[in-house]
FILOFI-805953 format. One record per residue (C-alpha): residue in three letters; x, y, z. Coordinates in steps of 0.1 Angstrom, whole numbers. Example, Ala and Ser with C-alpha at 12.3 -4.5 7.8 and 13.67 -1.06 7.14 Angstrom:
% FILOFI-805953
<r residuo="ALA" x="123" y="-45" z="78"/>
<r residuo="SER" x="137" y="-11" z="71"/>
//
This chain:
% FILOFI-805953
<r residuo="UNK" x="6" y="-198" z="32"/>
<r residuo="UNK" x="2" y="-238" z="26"/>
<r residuo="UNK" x="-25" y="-232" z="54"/>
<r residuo="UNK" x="-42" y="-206" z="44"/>
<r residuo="UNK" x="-44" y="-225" z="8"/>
<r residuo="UNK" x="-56" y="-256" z="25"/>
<r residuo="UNK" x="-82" y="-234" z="51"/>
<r residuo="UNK" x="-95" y="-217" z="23"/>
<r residuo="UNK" x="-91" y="-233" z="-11"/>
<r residuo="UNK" x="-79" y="-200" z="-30"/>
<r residuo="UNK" x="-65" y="-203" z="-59"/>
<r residuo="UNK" x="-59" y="-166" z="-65"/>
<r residuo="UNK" x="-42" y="-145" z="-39"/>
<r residuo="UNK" x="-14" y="-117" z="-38"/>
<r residuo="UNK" x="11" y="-123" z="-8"/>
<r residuo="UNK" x="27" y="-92" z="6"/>
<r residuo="UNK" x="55" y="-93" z="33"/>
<r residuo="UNK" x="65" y="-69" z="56"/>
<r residuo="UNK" x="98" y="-66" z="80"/>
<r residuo="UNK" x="119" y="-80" z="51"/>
<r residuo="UNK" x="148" y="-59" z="52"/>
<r residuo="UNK" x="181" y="-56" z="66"/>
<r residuo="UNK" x="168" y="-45" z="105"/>
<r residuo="UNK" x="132" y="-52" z="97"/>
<r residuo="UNK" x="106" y="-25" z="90"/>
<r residuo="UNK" x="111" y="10" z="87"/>
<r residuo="UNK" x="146" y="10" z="95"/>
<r residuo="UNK" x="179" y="25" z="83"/>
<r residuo="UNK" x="161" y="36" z="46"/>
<r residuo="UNK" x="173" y="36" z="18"/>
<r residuo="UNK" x="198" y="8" z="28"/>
<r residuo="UNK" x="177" y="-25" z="28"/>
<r residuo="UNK" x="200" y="-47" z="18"/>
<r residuo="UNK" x="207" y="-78" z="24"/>
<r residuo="UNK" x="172" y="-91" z="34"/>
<r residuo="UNK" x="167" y="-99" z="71"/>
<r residuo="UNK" x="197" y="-126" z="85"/>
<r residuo="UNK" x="171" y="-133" z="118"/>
<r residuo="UNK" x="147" y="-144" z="89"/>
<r residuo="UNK" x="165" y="-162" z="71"/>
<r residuo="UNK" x="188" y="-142" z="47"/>
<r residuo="UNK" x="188" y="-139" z="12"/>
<r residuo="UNK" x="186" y="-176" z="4"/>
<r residuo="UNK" x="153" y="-172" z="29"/>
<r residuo="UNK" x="134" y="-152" z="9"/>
<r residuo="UNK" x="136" y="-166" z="-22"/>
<r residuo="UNK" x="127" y="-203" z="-8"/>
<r residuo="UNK" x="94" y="-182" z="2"/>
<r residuo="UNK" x="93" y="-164" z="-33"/>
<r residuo="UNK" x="97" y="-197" z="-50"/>
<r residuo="UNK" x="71" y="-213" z="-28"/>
<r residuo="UNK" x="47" y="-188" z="-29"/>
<r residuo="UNK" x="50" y="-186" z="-65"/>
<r residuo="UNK" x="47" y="-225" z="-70"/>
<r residuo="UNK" x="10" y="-221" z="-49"/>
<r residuo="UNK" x="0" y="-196" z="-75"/>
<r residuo="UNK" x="1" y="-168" z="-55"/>
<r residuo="UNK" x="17" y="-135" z="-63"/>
<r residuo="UNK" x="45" y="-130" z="-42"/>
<r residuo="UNK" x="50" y="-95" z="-32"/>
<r residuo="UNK" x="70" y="-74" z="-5"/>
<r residuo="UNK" x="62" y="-47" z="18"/>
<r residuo="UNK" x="69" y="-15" z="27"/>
<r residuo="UNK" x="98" y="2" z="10"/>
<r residuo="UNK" x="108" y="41" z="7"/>
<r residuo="UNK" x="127" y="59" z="-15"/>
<r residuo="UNK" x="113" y="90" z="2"/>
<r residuo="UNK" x="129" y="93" z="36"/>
<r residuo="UNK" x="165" y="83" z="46"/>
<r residuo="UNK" x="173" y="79" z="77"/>
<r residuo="UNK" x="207" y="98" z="95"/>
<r residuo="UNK" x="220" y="68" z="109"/>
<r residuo="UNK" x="220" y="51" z="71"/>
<r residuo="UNK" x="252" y="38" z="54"/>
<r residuo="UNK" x="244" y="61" z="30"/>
<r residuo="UNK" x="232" y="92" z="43"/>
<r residuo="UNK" x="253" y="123" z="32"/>
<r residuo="UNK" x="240" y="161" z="31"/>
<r residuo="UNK" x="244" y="161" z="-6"/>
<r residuo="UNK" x="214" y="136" z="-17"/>
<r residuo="UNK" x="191" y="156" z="6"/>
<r residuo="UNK" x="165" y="180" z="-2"/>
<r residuo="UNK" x="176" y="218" z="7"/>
<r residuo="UNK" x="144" y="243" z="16"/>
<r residuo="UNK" x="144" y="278" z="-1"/>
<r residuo="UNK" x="170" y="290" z="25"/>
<r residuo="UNK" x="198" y="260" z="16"/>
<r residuo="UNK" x="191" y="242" z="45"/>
<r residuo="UNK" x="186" y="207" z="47"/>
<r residuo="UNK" x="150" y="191" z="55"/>
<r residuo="UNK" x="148" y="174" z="91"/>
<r residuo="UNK" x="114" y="152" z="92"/>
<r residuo="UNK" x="98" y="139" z="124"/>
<r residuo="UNK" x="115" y="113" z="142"/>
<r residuo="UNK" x="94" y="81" z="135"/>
<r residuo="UNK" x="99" y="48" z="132"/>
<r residuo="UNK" x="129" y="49" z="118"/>
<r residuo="UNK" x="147" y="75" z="137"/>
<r residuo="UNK" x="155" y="113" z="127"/>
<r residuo="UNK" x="152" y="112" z="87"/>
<r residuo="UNK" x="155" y="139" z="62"/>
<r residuo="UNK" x="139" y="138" z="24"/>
<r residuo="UNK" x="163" y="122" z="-6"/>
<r residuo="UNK" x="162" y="140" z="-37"/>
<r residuo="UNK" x="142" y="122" z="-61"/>
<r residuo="UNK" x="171" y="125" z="-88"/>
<r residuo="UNK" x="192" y="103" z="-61"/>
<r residuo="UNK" x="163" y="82" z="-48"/>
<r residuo="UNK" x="157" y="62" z="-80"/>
<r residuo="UNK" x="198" y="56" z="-82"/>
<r residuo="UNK" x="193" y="42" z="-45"/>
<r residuo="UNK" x="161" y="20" z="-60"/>
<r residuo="UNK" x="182" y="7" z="-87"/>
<r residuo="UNK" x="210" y="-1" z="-66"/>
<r residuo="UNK" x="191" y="-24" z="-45"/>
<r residuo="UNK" x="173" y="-40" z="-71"/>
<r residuo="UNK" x="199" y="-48" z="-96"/>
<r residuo="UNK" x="234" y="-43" z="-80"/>
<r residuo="UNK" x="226" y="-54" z="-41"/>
<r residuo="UNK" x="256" y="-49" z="-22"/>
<r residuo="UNK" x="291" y="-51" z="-35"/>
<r residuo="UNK" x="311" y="-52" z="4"/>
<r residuo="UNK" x="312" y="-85" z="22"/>
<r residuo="UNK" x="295" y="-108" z="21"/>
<r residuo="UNK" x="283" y="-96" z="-12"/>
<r residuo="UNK" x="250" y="-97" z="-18"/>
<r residuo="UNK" x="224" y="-99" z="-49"/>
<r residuo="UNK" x="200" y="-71" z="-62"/>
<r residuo="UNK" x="162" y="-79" z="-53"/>
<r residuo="UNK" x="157" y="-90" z="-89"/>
<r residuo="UNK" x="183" y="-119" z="-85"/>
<r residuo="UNK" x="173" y="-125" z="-48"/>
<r residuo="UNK" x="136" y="-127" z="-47"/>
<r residuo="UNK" x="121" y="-106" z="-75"/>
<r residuo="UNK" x="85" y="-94" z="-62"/>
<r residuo="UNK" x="56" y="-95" z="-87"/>
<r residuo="UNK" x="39" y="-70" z="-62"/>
<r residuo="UNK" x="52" y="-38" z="-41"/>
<r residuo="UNK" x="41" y="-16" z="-19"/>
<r residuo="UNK" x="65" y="15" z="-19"/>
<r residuo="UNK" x="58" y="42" z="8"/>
<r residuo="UNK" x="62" y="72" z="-11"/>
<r residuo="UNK" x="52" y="102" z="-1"/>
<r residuo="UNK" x="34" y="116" z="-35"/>
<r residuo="UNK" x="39" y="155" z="-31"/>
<r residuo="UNK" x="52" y="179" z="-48"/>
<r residuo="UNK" x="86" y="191" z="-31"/>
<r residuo="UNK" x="110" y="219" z="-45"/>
<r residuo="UNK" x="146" y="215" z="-42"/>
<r residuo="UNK" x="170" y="247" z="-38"/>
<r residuo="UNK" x="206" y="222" z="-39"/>
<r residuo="UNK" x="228" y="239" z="-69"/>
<r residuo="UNK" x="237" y="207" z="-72"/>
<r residuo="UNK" x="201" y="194" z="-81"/>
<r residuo="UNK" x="177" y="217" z="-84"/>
<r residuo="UNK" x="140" y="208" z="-89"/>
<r residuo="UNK" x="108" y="229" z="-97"/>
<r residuo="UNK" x="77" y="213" z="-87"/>
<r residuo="UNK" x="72" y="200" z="-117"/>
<r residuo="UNK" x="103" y="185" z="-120"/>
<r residuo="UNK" x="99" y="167" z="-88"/>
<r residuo="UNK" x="68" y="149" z="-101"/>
<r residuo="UNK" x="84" y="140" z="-129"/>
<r residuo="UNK" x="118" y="124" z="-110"/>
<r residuo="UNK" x="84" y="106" z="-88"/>
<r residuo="UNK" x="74" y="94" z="-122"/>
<r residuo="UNK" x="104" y="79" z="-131"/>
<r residuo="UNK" x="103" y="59" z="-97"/>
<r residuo="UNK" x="70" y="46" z="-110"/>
<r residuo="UNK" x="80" y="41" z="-143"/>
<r residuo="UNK" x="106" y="17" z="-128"/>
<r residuo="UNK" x="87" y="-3" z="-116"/>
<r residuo="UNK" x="62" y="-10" z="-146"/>
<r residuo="UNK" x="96" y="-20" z="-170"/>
<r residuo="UNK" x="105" y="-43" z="-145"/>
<r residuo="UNK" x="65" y="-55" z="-148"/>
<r residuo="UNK" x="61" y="-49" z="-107"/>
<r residuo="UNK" x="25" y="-43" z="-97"/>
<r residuo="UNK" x="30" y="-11" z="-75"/>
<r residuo="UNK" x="9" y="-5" z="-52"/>
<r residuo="UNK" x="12" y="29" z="-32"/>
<r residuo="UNK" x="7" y="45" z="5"/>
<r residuo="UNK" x="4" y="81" z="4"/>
<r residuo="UNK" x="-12" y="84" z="-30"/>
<r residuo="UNK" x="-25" y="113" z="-56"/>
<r residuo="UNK" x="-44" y="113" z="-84"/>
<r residuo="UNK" x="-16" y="120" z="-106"/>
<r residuo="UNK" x="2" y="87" z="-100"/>
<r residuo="UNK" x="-32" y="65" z="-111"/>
<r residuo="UNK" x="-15" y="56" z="-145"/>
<r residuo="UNK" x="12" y="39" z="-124"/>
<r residuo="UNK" x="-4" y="20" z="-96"/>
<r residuo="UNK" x="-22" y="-11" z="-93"/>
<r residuo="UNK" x="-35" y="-2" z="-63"/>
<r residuo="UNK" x="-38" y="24" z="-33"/>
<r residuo="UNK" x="-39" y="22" z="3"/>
<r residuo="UNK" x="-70" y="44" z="14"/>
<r residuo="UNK" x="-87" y="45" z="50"/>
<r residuo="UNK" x="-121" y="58" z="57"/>
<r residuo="UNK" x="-107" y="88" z="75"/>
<r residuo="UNK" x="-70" y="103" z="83"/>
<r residuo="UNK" x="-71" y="109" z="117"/>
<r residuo="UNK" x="-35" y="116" z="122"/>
<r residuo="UNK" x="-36" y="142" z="92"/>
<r residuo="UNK" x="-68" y="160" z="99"/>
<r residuo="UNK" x="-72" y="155" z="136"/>
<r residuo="UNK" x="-100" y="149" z="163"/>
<r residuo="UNK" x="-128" y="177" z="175"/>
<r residuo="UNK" x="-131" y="175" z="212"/>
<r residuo="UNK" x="-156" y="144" z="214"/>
<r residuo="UNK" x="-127" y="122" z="196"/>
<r residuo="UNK" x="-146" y="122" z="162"/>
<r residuo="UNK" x="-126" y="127" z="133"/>
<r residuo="UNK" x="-127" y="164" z="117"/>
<r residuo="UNK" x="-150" y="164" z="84"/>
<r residuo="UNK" x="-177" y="139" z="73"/>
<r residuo="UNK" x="-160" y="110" z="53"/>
<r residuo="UNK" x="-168" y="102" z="22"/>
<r residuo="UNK" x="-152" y="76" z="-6"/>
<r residuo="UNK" x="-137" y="103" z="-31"/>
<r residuo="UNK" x="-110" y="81" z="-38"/>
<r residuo="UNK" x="-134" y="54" z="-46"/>
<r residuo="UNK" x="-154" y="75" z="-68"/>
<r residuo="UNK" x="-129" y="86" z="-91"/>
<r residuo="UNK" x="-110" y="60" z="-98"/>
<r residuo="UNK" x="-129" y="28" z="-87"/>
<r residuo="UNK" x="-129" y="15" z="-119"/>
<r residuo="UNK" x="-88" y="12" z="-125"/>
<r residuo="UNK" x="-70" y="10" z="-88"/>
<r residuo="UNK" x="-76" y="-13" z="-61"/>
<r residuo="UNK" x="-83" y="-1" z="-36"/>
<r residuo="UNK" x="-87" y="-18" z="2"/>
<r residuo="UNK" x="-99" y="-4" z="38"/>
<r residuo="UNK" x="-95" y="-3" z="74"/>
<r residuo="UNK" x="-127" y="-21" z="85"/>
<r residuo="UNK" x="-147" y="-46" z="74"/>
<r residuo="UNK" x="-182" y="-24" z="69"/>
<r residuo="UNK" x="-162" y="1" z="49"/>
<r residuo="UNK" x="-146" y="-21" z="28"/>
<r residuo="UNK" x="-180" y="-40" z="17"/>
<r residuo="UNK" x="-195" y="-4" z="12"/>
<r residuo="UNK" x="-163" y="6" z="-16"/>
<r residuo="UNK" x="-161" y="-31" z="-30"/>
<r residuo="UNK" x="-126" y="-29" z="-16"/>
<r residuo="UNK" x="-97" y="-53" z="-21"/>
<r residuo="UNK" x="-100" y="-83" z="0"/>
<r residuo="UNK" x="-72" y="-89" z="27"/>
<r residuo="UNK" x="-67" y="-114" z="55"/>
<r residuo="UNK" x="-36" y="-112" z="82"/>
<r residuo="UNK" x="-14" y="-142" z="86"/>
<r residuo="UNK" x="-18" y="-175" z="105"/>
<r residuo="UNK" x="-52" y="-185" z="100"/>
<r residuo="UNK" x="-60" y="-192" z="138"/>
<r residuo="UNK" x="-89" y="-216" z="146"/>
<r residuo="UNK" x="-127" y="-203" z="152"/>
<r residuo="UNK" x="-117" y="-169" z="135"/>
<r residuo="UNK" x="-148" y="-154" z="115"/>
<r residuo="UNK" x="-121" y="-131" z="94"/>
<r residuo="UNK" x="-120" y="-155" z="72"/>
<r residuo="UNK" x="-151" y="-161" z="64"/>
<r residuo="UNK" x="-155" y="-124" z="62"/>
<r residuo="UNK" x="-121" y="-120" z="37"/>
<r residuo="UNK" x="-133" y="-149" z="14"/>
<r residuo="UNK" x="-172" y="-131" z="12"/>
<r residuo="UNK" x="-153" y="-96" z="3"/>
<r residuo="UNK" x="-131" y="-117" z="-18"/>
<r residuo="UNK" x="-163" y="-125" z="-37"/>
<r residuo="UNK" x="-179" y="-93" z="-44"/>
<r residuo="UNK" x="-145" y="-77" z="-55"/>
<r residuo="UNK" x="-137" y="-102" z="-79"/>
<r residuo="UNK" x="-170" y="-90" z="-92"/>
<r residuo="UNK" x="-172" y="-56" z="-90"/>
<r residuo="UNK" x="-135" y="-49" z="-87"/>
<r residuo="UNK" x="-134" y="-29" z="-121"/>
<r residuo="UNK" x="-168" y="-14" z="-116"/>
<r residuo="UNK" x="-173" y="25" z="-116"/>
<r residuo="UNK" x="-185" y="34" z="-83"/>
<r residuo="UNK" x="-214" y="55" z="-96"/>
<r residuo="UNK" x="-230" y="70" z="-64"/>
<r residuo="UNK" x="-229" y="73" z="-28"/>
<r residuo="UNK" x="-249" y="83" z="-1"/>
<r residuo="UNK" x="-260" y="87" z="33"/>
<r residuo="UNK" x="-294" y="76" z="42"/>
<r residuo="UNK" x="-293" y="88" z="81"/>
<r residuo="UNK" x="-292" y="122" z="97"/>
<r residuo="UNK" x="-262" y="106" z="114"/>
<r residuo="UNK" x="-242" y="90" z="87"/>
<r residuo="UNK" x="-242" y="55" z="98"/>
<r residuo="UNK" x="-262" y="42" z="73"/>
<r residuo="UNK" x="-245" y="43" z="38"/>
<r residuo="UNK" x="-252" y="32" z="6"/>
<r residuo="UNK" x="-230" y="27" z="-27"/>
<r residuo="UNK" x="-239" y="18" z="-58"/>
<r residuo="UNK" x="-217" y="10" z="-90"/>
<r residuo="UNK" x="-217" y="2" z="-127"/>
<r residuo="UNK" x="-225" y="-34" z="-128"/>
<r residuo="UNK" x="-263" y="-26" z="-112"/>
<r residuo="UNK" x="-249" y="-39" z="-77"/>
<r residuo="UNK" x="-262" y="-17" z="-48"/>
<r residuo="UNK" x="-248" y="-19" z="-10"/>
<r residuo="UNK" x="-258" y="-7" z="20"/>
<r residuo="UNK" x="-242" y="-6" z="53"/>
<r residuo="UNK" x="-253" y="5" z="90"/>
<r residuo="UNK" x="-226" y="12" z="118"/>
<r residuo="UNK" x="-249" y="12" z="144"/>
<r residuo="UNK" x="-264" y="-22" z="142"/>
<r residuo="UNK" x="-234" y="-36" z="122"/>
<r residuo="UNK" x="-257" y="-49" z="91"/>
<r residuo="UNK" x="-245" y="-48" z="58"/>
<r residuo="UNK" x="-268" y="-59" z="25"/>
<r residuo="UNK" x="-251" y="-68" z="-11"/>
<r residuo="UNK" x="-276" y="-64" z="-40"/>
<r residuo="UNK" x="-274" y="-80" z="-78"/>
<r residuo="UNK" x="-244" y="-93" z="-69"/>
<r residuo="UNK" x="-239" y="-129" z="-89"/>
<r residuo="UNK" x="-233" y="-156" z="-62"/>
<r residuo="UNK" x="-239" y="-137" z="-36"/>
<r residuo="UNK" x="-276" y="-136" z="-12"/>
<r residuo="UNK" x="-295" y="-105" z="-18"/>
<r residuo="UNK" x="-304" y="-105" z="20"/>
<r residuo="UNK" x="-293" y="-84" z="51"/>
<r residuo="UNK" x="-262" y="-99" z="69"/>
<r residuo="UNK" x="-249" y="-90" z="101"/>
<r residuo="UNK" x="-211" y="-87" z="122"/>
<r residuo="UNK" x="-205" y="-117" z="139"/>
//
């Protein structure tokens, strides 16, 4: 982070770390505590929260799940599992993370709570997240659907599972957390900062036969709710066409032209971040060329095939075509 600072000059950033938990990423969920001992432990982290912090930077932590918990977790037990209309417990894919079935939302958010104010109370004993390194920014992996539950024990309507979701969300804004999302709806907005979006979901709506993805894609995300969630992308055109959220992988390595493209992006989001998105369109017979244009008066176009891309009445920023390095 002190290189990127000194490579860069930023004085505004949001920091997100992933791999932090007990056995790294995507393991063992809900049980993520204590924070990684390879890493450096729970007195790790918060040296990196506190210096991440002290650059100005928001310090956040990535990616968490109160959705899934895995069968070979500490606390996995039929009971705090969804049951399908025919009592039977829900088996998801095997991932990551191993075989996994679905928590209850009514147990998940006593599973978030545990971690983030009680921690672990066996040896060693460990602190809740808020003691340990509290996050200023989180990216929780929720799955944002609408589930039934048919457990006597905790039985949910539809409904009532958005509203147990809710309360997750809710959570998090009392404990003033920017959440940030993965697998969002439209639903959730009044609860997220921010919402991991892609140009197209290959692995939910598939290939045709030429490896193309299914569908013509088009920024519906962006065009609803531009103007009050962050949003960022999975290439660099894409995400000058939505005014997307600026991000950059760590280390900065030498002769890397990702940085100069983060810090332009950086630029015209910090301008037309909170912007509508008031149109979009394509302007080839095979949608390549795209143009978007939002509130502010700014107009972009991008062209896959050549790699162009041109920002218009943008402030500080050339109206003139640029190009991919």
């Amino acid at each position: 982070m002190e290189e990127f600072r000194k490579a860069t000059g930023a004085g505004r950033a949001s920091v997100s770390f992933t791999g932090w938990q007990r056995y790294g990423h995507d393991q063992e969920y809900p049980d993520i505590i204590p924070p990684n001992m390879y890493a450096g432990g729970p007195y790790g982290l918060d040296s990196l929260a506190r210096k991440v912090k002290a650059l100005g930077y928001l310090f956040g932590l990535a990616t968490d799940n109160y959705c899934d918990i895995t069968l070979d977790s500490p606390s996995f037990r039929e009971e705090v599992t969804l049951k399908d209309s025919q009592g039977r417990y829900v088996r998801r894919s095997t991932w990551g993370a191993g075989v996994n079935s679905l928590i209850c939302p009514r147990w998940a958010i006593r599973f978030l709570r545990r971690n983030w104010e009680v921690g672990r109370t066996d040896y060693p004993f460990v602190r809740g997240l808020l003691d340990t390194a509290r996050p200023q920014l989180y990216l929780l992996g929720n799955y944002v659907c609408n589930w039934e539950c048919y457990d006597p024990a905790h039985p949910l309507t539809r409904n009532e599972n958005r509203e147990a979701l809710a309360d997750i969300f809710e959570y998090f804004n009392t404990q003033k957390v920017l959440l940030t999302i993965e697998h969002h709806n439209d639903w959730a907005v009044p609860w997220i900062v921010s919402a991991r979006t892609r140009e197209a979901h290959d692995g939910v709506y598939g290939l045709d036969r030429a490896g193309r993805t299914n569908g013509i894609p088009i920024p519906l995300w962006q065009l609803c709710f531009h103007d009050c969630t962050y949003v960022n992308a999975g290439n660099f055109l894409w995400a000058v066409l939505t005014g997307a959220l600026s991000k950059f992988n760590l280390p900065v390595r030498e002769n890397d032209n990702r940085l100069e493209q983060t810090l332009l992006l950086a630029k015209l989001h910090r301008q037309i971040g909170w912007d509508d998105m008031t149109g979009h369109r394509f302007l080839s017979d095979d949608y390549k060329v795209q143009e978007s244009t939002f509130s502010s008066g700014a107009s972009i176009r991008i062209d896959y095939n050549t790699g162009e891309y041109r920002i218009s009445g943008v402030p500080g920023i050339p109206d003139q075509t640029m190009k991919l390095n």
